[in-house]
Structures are given as C-alpha cells and as structure tokens.
N, C-alpha and C positions, 0 to 999 in steps of 0.2 A: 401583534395579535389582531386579530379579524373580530368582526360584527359578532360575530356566536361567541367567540371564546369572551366578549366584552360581557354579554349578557350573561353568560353562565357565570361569571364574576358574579357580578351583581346580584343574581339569584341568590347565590351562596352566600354574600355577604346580607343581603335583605333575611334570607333564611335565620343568620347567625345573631341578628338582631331581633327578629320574634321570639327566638330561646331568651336572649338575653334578656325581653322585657317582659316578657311571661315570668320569667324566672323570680326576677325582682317584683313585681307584681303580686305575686302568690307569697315571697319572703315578706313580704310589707303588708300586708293586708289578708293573704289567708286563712291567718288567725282567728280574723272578725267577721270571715264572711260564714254564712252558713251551710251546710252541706248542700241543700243544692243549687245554692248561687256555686260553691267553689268547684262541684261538678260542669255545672253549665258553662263556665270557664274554661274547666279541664276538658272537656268533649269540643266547645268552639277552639280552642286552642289545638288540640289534634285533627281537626279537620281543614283547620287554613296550614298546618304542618304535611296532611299527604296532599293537600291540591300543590303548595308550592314543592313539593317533592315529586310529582309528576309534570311539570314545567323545567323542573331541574331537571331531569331524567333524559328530557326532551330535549332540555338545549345542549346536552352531552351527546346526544346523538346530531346534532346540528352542528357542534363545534369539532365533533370528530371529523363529521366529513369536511368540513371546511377546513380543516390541517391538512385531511388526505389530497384535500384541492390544491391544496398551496405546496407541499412538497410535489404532488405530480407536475403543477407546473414550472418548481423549479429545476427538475430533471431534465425535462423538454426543454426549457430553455438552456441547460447546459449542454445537452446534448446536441443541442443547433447550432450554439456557441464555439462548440468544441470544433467543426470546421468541417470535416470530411465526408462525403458523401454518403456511406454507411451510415455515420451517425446520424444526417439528416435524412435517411432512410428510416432507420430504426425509432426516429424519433416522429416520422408522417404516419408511419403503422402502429405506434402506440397512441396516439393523440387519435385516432381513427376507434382504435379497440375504445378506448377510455368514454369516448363520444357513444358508443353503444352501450355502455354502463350506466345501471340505473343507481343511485346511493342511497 
C-alpha cells in the first residue's frame, strides 16, 4: 500500500476512536453533566466529526488516484516487459496520453 492509502488508514481508524471515546464519555458521565454542558459536547463532538470526515473524504480521493498510479504503472511495465515492439509502442503512447492527464 502507498502513502495515501497509509493515511486514509489512520484517518479511519483516528475517526473510529473519537466515536469510541465520545461514546464512553457521554455513557460515564452524561448523566451528571447538565444540558448544556452535554450539548456543548454534543455540538464540539460533531464538528471535530465533519472536519475529520472531510479529510477522510479527501484522502480517498488521494488514495484512489494513487492505486490508479500504481496499477497504470504496472501495465506499462508489463507491457515493456512483455518484449515486442507493438507492445513497446502501445506502451510509449499510453504513458504519453497518461502524462497529459490531470487526476
């Protein structure tokens, strides 16, 4: 796995840890806090929830294209690999096209 797909990890799992200790946090002590202490909780807690949800968002759009990067270059190089001149023809004109694409 590659640099983005490392980080989308970790988002996901950093993510799945704020549920989890909100969770427990508001089970242990929501009782005793008052409405709007447990509000002001509830609202800081949904807002560190969509910023890390558009960071996630973002490193899926990162880690996609970094798959797309690594399977294109592993075509190209099978294609190089593979020996015959068409193939390293079809293989100079697609790395050419690929190079004019924006991700």
């Amino acid at each position: 796995m590659g640099k983005q797909t490392d980080n989308l990890n970790a988002l996901r799992e950093q993510k799945a840890l704020k549920e989890r200790l909100y969770a427990d946090t508001m089970g242990r002590f929501g009782g005793q806090m008052n409405d709007a202490y447990r509000n002001y909780n509830a609202q800081n807690h949904a807002i560190s929830m969509r910023l890390l949800e558009r960071e996630i968002q973002q490193a899926e759009r990162l880690a996609d294209a970094e798959r797309a990067q690594e399977i294109t270059e592993q075509v190209l190089k099978n294609l190089t690999d593979s020996g015959g001149k068409a193939a390293k023809d079809i293989a100079a004109e697609l790395q050419k096209a690929l190079n004019g694409l924006k991700l």
